[in-house]
C-alpha positions in Angstrom: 180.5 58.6 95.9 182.4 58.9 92.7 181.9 57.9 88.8 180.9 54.4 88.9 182.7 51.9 86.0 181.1 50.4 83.3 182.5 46.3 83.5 184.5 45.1 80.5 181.3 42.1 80.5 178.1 42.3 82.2 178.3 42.2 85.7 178.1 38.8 87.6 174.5 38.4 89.8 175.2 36.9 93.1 174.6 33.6 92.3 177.2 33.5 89.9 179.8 35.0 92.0 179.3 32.4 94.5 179.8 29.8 92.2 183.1 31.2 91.2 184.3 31.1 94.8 182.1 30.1 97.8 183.8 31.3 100.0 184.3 34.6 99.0 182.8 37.5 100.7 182.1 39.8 98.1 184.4 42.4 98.4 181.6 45.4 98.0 180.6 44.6 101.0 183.9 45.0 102.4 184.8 48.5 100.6 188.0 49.4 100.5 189.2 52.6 102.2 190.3 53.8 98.6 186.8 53.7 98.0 185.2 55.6 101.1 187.8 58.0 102.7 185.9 60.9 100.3 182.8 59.8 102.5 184.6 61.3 105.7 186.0 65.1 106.5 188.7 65.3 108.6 188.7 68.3 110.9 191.2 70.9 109.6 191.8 72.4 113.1 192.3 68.9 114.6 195.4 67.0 115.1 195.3 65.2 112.2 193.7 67.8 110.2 196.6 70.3 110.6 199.3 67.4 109.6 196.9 66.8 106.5 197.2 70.7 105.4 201.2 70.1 105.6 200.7 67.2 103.2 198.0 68.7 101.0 200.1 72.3 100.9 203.6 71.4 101.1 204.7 67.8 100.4 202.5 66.9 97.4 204.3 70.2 95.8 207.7 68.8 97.1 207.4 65.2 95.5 206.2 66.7 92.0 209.2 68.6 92.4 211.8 66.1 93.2 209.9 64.0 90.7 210.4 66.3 88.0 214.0 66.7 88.8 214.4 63.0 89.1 213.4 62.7 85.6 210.3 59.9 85.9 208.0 62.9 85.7 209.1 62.5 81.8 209.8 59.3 82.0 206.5 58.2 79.9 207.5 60.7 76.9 210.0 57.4 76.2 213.5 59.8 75.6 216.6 58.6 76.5 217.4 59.8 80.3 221.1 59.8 81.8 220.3 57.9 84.7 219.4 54.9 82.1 223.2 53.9 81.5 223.0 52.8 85.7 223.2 49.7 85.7 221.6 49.3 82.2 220.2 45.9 81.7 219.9 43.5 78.6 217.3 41.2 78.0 215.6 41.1 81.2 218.9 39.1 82.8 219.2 40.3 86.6 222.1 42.8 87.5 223.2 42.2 91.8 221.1 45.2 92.5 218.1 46.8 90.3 218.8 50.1 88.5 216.5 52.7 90.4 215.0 53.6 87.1 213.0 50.7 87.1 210.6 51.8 89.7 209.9 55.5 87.7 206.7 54.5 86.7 205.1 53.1 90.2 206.4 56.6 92.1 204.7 58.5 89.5 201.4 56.4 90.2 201.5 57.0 93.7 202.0 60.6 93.3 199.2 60.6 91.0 196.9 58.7 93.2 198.1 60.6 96.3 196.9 63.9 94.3 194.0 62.7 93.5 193.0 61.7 97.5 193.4 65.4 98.5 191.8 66.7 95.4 188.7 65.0 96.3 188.9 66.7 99.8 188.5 70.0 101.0 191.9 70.3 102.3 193.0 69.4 99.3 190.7 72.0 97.0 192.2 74.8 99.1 195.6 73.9 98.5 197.8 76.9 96.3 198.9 74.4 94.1 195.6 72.1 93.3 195.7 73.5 89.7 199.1 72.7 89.0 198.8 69.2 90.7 195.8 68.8 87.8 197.5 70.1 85.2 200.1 67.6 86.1 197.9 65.2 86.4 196.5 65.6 83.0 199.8 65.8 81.3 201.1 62.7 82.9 198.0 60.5 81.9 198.5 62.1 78.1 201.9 61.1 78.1 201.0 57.5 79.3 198.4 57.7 76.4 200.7 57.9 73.7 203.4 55.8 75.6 201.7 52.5 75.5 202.1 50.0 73.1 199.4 48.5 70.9 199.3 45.2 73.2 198.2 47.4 76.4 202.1 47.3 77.8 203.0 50.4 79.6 206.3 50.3 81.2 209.2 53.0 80.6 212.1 51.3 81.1 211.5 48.2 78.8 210.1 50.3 76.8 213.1 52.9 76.1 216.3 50.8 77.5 215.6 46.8 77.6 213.4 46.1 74.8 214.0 43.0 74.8 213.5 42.2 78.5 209.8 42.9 78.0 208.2 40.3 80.9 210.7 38.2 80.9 211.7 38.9 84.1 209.0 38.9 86.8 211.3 38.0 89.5 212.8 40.8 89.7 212.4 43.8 86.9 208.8 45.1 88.9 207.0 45.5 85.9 203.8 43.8 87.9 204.5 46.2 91.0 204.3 49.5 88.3 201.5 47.7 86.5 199.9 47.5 90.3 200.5 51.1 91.3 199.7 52.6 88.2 196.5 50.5 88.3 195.7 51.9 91.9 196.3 55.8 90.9 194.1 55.5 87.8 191.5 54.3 90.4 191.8 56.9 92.5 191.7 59.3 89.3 188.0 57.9 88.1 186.4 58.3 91.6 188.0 61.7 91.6 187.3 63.0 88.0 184.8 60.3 86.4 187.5 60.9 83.5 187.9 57.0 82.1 191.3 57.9 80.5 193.7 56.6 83.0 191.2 53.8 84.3 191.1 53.0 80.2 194.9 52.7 80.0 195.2 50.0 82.6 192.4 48.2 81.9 194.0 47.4 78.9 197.1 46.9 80.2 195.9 43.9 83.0 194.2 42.6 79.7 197.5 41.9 78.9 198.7 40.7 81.4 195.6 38.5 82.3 196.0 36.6 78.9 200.0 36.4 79.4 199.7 35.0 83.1 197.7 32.5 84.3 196.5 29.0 85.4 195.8 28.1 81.6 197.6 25.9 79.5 198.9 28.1 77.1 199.3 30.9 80.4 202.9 31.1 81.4 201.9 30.2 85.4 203.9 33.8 86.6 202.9 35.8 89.4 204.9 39.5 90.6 208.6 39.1 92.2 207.3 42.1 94.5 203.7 41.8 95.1 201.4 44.6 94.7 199.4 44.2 91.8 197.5 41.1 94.0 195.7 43.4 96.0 195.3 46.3 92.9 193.3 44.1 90.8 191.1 42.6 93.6 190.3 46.7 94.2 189.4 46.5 90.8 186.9 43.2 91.1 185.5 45.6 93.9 184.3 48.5 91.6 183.9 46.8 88.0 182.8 43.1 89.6 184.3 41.8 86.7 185.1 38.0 87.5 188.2 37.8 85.8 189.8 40.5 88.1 189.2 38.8 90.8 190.1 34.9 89.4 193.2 37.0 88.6 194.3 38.5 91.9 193.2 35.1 93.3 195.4 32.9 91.3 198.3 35.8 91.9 198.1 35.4 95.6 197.8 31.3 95.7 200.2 30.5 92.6 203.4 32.3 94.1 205.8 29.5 95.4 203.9 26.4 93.7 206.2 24.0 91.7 204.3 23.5 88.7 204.3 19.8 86.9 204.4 21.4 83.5 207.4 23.4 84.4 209.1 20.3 85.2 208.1 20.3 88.9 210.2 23.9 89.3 209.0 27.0 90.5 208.5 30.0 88.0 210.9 32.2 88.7 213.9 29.2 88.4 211.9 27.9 85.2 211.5 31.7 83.9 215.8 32.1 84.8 216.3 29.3 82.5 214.6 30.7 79.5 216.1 33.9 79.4 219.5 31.9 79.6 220.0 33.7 83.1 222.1 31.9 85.9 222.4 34.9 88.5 220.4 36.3 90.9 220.0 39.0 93.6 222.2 39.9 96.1 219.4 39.4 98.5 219.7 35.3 97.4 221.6 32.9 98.2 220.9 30.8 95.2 218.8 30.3 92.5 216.3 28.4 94.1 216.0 30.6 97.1 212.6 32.5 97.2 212.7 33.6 101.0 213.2 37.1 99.9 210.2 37.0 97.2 208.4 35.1 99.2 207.9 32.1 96.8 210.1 29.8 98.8 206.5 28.1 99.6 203.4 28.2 98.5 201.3 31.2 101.2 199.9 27.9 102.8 203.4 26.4 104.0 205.0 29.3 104.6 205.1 28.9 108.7 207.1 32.0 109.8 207.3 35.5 107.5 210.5 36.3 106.2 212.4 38.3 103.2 211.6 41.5 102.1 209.1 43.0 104.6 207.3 45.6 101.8 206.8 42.5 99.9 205.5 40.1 102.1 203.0 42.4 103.8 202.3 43.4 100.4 201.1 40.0 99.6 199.3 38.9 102.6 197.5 42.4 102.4 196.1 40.8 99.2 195.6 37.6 100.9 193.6 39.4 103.6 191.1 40.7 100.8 190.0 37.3 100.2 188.5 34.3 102.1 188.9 31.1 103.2 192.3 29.5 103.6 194.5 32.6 102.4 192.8 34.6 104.8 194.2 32.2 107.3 197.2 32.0 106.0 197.7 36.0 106.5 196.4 36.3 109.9 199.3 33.4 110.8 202.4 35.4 109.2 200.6 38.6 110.2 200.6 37.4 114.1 204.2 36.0 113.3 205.3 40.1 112.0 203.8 41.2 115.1 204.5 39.2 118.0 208.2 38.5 117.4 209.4 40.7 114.6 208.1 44.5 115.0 210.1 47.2 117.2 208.1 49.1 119.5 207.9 52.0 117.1 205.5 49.6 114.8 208.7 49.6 112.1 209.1 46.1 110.5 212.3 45.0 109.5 216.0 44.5 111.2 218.0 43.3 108.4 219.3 46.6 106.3 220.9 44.3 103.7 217.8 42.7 102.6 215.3 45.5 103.9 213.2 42.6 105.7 212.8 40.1 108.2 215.6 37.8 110.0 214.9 34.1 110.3 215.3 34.9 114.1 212.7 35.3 116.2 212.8 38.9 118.6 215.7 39.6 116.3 215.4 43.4 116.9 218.8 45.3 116.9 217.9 49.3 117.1 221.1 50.7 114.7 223.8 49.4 112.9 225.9 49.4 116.0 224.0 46.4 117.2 223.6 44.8 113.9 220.8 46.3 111.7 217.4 48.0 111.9 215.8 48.8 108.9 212.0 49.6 109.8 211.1 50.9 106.7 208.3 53.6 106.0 206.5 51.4 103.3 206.3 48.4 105.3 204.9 49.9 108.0 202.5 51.3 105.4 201.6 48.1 104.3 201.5 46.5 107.7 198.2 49.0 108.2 196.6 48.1 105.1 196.6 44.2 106.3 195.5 45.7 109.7 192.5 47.1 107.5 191.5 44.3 105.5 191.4 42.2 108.6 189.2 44.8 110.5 186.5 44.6 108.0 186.4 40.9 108.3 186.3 41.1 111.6 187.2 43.7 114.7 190.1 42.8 116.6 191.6 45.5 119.2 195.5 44.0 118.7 194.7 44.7 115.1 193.1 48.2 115.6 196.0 48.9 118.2 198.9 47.3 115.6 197.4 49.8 112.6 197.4 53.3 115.4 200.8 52.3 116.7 202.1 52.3 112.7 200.6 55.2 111.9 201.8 57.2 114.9 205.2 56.5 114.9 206.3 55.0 111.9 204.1 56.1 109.3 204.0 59.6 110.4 207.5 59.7 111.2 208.6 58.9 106.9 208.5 63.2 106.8 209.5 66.0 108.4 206.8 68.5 109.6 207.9 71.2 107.6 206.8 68.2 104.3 210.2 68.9 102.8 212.3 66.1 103.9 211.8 62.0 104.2 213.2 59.1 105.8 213.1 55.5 103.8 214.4 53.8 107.2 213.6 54.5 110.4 216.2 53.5 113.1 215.7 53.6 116.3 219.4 54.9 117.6 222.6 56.9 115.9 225.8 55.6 116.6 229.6 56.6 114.9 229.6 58.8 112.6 225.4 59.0 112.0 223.1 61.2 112.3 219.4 60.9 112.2 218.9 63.9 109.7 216.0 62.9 107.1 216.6 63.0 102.5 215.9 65.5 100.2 215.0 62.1 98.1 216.1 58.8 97.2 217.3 57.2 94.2 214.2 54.9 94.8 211.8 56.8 96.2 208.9 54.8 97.1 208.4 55.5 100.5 207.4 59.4 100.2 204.7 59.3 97.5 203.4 56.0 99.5 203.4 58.0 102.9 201.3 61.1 101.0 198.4 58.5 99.2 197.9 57.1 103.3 197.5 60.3 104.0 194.9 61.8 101.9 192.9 58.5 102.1 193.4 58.4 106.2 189.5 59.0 106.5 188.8 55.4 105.0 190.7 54.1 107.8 189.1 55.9 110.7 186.1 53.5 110.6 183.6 51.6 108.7 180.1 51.7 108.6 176.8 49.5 106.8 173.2 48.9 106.9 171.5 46.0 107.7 167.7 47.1 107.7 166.6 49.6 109.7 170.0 49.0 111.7 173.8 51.2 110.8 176.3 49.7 112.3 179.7 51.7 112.8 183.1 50.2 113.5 185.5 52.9 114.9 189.5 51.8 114.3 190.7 55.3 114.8 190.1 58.2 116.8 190.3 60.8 114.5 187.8 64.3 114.2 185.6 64.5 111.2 182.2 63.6 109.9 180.9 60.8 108.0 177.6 61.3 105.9 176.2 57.8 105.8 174.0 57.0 102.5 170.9 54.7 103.5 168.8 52.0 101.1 165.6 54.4 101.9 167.2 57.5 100.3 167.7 59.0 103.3 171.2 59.8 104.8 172.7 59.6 108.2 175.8 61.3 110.1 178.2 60.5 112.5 180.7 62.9 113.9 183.8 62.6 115.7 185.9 65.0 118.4 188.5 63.5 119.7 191.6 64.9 121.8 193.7 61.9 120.4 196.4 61.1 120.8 197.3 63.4 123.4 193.9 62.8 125.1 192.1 60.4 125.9 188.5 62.4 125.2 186.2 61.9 122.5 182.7 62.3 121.8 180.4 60.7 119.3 177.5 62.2 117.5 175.1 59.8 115.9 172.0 60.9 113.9 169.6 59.0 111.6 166.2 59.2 110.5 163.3 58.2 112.5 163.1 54.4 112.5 166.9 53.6 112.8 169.2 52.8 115.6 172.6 52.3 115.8 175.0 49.5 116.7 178.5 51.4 117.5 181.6 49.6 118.7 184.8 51.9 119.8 187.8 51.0 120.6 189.1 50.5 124.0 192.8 50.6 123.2 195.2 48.1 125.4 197.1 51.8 126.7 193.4 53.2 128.0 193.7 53.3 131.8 190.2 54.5 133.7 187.9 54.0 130.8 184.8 55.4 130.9 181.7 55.9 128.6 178.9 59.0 128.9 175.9 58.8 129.7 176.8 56.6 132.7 173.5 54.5 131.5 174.3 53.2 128.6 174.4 49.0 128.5 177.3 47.7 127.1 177.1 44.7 124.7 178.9 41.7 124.8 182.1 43.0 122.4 185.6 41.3 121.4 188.4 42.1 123.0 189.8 45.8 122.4 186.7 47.4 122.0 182.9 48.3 123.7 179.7 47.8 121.9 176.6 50.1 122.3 172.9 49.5 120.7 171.9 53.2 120.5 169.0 55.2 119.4 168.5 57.2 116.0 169.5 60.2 117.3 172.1 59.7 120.2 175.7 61.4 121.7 178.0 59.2 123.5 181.5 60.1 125.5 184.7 58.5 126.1 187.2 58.9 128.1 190.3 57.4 129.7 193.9 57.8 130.9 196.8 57.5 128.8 199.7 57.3 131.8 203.6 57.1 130.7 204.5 53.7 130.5 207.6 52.1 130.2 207.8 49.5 127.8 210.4 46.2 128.0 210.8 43.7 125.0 211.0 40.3 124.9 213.7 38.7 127.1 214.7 36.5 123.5 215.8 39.7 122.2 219.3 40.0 124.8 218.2 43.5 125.4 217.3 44.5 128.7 216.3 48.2 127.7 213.3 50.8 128.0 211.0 52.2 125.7 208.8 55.5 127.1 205.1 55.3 125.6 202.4 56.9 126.2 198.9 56.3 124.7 199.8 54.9 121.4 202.7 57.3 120.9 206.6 56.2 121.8 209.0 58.6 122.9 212.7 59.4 122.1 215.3 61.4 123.3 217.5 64.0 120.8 220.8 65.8 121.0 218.6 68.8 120.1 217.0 68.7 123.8 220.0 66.7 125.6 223.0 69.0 124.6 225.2 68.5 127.7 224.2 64.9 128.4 225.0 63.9 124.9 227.6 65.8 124.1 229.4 63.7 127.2 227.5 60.3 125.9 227.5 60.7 121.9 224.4 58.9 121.0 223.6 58.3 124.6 225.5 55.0 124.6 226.0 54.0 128.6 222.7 56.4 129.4 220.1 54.3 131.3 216.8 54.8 132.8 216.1 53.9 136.5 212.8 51.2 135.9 211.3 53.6 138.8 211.3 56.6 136.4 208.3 58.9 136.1 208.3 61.5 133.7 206.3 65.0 133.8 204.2 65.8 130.5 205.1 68.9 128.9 202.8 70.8 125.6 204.9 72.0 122.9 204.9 72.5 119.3 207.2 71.4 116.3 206.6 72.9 113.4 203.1 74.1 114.6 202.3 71.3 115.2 200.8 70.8 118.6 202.1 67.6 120.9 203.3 66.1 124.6 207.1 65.9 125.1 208.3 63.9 128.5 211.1 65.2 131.0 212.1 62.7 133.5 211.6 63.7 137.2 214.7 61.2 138.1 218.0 61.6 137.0 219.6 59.0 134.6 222.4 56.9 135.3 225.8 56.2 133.9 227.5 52.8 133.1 230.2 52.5 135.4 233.3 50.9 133.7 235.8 49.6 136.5 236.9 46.6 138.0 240.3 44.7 136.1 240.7 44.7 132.6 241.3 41.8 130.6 241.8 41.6 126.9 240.5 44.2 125.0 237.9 46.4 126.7 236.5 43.8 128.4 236.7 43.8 132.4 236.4 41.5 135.4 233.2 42.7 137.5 232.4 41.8 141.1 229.6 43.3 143.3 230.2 47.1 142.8 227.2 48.8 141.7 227.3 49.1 138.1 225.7 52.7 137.5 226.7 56.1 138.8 223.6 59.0 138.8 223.5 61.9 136.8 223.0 65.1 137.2 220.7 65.1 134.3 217.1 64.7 133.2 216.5 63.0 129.9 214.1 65.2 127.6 211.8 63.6 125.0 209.9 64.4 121.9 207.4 61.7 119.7 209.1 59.3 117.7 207.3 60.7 114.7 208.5 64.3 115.5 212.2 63.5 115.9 214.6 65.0 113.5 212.8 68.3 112.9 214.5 71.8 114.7 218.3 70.5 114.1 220.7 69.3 111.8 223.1 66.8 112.2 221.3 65.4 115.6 221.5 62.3 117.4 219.0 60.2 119.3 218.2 56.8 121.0 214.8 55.5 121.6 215.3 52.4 123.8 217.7 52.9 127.3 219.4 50.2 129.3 217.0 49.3 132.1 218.7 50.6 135.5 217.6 48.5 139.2 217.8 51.0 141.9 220.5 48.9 143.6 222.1 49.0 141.1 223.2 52.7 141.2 226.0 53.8 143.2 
């Protein structure tokens, strides 16, 4: 399991936890899965075994790299770097756009805590470079030794550039997001190493911040401009049980958006502008007092629809999903809001480039610039999966379980390339002019590749969850993953369960279950909204009643259970608010697109595919292939596609006068696809398009 941490105070008995909130579920009883991926192994030769090695051997070595190069890898020896004099701000007073600097110290953290996930795992001990990632790893927390002040502050930038903008500008200088991340990594560094160094460090440096910030009346009443460290130090409650953690994350998550009496009735962030003698703002605002983009244009309770940044907001209601009561309510509200009428097929969240989030519009979707945005950024798709997981452990849901698998499969996994050498920060869903869908080396601000790696190497703490209640384990499945759980009982003893699955290609997996004489087993697996002809093995086994989305089984200590179903190609249409009467090609949880790579001729007559549809009849045949060794289905259609027909007399412009010709001609042409997540690997300089104009069969020529 991991060093355990010695609490700043004595820990709180049960009773006295309850009076500090009633309603909280103590949040050891819903571990996190930074706290019990190390508990599962992932099968190497499996699916997502073999995309783990790629991560564990090639992109973890990448990032330090690029890291290095960047120059936040040296960040925290506190010399003067180049890249300082972008955008170089004085006294915390905000600048249009935030120099990329600013975020050093949270990529770092990630990196760190990414390292630290694979370290503790097998893949990860294999890796050629494990004993440079710990020698980095070691020099990086000796640098942050020395780097932080007496007070507990660790930050680079306000540190080396701004000294005088120290906290004085939570809206937007992130020093709360770093704080957060950093916070996280030094977590994952204790359960790796038991070394209390980097766990020390931040301790001391939420100290700070927990006397600075605050409820109190000599607190300033601040919270973080982009939330993260919310959900960091309620992690922390959950391994030192330290009330003042949690009070802390607490009042982080319910503060934002209040307008407090003693700050003459103003929110914090137009109170905080005011003191620092600061009358601009963001480019993402439209005023001073406009918080839709932080999210404190409300308090969590009033805010009816989701909207700004998407990171952010998912960020916070991540936190908000870690705790009880009325914030947990409040999340699953703007949660079901993302879901239902602001998320692409793909599980990317966001359609508004300029502000990286969420328009006010409903079903607002546009899939590339030339329709009017698309963002769908890795990290928010990221952070849509850890709601996903903090709502599971309340309670199962299958649109949850099938909302966190569709992320992952698609947009999470798409953020790299196969080969773990190049990233994408947003993940459109077409090309169009002069765009290709080629992937970075690295960004400026790169906080979506180290965030992609740390999901990774803690993946097996989102492939289920599992706890005792007397002589009865009860095991939650969310993902269908291979690998083996070792399951520690209150008698001593220890059970196992083990996974093989076929996912995602297949729908066939078997479960083996075994614990000592005396137990049984309550198992719930997932039957997935795709799952056509589902069927369980032994044909005898009694089903229990179950929510929807999943099957529940009471099974005996020792016991081996199969699944199966169909995973047909489906073809997916969005929501008639969204003007767009298009296609998407699934199957299973996985959604297709088509590439220049594979469609040479076709798109080399229809750059970017525009006026390509697919006849609504279309089947496709299901092809095995591998990318990058990587083994996976690809789709050719068995119809040809069709052609927008352009005739009839012009008017103005390019618009025309149509009548009742048939509107599409047929190709000679089959459309070829490959996984969303597996675009963009065997060519450079390619094209693609994900969802195609819908085509009636009287409508073709």
């Amino acid at each position: 399991m991991g060093a355990s941490i010695s609490s700043p105070i004595l820990p709180l008995e049960q009773r006295e936890i309850e009076e500090l909130d009633s309603s909280y579920s103590r949040p050891f009883e819903r571990p996190h899965p930074q706290e019990t991926f190390n508990q599962t192994v992932i099968d190497g030769d499996s699916f997502y075994g073999k995309i783990r090695t790629v991560y564990s051997e090639r992109v973890l070595k990448t990032q330090l790299e690029q890291l290095r190069k960047q120059g936040s890898y040296d960040a925290f020896k506190l010399g003067w770097h180049p890249k300082y004099d972008i955008q170089k701000l004085h006294g915390g007073k905000c600048t249009i756009y935030s120099p990329p600097t600013l975020f050093w110290d949270s990529d770092v953290g990630k990196w760190i805590e990414a390292a630290c996930y694979f370290l503790s795992s097998t893949d990860g001990k294999r890796s050629p470079h494990a004993k440079e990632f710990i020698s980095a790893i070691d020099e990086l927390i000796t640098m942050m030794t020395k780097a932080q002040q007496s007070d507990g502050y660790l930050g680079t930038y306000f540190t080396v550039v701004d000294k005088a903008g120290k906290l004085k500008n939570l809206r937007d200088m992130h020093e709360m997001y770093n704080c957060g991340h950093l916070l996280e990594a030094a977590l994952a560094h204790h359960l790796w190493s038991g070394d209390r160094r980097f766990l020390n460090i931040t301790l001391k440096y939420i100290d700070l911040l927990m006397k600075t910030f605050g409820p109190g009346k000599n607190q300033r009443h601040g919270y973080p401009g982009h939330p993260e460290l919310e959900l960091a130090v309620l992690r922390l409650y959950s391994r030192t049980r330290d009330p003042r953690h949690y009070a802390f994350g607490r009042y982080l998550v319910a503060a934002r958006g209040k307008r407090e009496a003693s700050l003459g009735g103003k929110p914090y962030f137009v109170w905080e502008a005011e003191q620092r003698k600061d009358p601009f703002f963001h480019a993402s605002m439209d005023s001073i007092e406009d918080g839709r983009y932080h999210q404190w244009h409300a308090p969590l309770h009033e805010q009816e629809t989701i909207l700004g940044h998407s990171v952010r907001a998912l960020y916070l209601i991540t936190a908000a999903a870690d705790l009880d009561g009325q914030l947990l309510e409040d999340a699953k509200r703007l949660w079901n809001d993302c879901v239902d009428n602001k998320m692409y097929p793909t599980g990317g969240i966001g359609s508004i480039p300029d502000i990286e989030g969420f328009s006010e519009i409903p079903h607002f979707l546009p899939n590339g610039h030339d329709e009017g945005g698309c963002y769908a950024e890795t990290c928010a798709s990221i952070a849509c999966m850890m709601t996903c997981e903090r709502f599971l452990t309340h309670e199962l849901s299958g649109k949850v379980r099938d909302v966190m698998e569709r992320c992952l499969l698609n947009n999470v996994l798409g953020g790299a390339s196969l080969d773990g050498k190049q990233f994408y920060y947003a993940n459109r869903l077409s090309t169009c002019g002069d765009e290709n869908a080629d992937r970075s080396d690295w960004f400026d601000i790169c906080c979506c590749p180290p965030n992609l790696t740390r999901t990774m190497g803690l993946l097996g703490g989102y492939m289920w969850s599992v706890k005792t209640k007397g002589q009865t384990i009860h095991l939650d499945v969310y993902l269908y993953i291979s690998g083996k759980r070792t399951v520690e009982l209150p008698s001593g003893g220890a059970a196992a369960v083990e996974m093989e699955t076929e996912m995602p290609w297949h729908g066939r997996t078997t479960l083996q279950l075994q614990a000592p004489k005396g137990y049984d087993w309550v198992v719930q697996i997932p039957k997935p909204e795709y799952a056509v002809n589902f069927n369980l093995s032994p044909a005898s086994l009694v089903q229990q009643n179950a929510v929807e989305g999943y099957i529940s089984l009471s099974l005996p200590a020792q016991s081996v259970i199969s699944v199966t179903f169909d995973m047909p190609v489906r073809l997916l249409a969005p929501h008639p608010a969204t003007h767009q009467d298009t296609l998407a090609i699934a199957r299973g949880p996985i959604i297709y697109t088509a590439e220049s790579y594979d469609n040479t001729k076709l798109e080399g007559q229809h750059r970017h595919f525009e006026g390509i549809g697919l006849l609504e009849t279309t089947t496709f045949e299901e092809v095995p292939m591998e990318i990058e060794n990587i083994p996976m289905i690809t789709l050719i259609s068995q119809q040809n596609v069709c052609a927008k027909k352009v005739s009839g007399k012009k008017e103005i412009g390019s618009m025309t006068v149509i009548g009742g010709e048939k509107k599409w001609i047929e190709k000679d042409a089959k459309l070829r696809l490959v996984p969303f997540f597996a675009r963009s690997n065997r060519d450079q300089g390619g094209r693609l398009r994900t969802m195609f104009p819908r085509v009636a069969v009287s409508d073709v020529q």
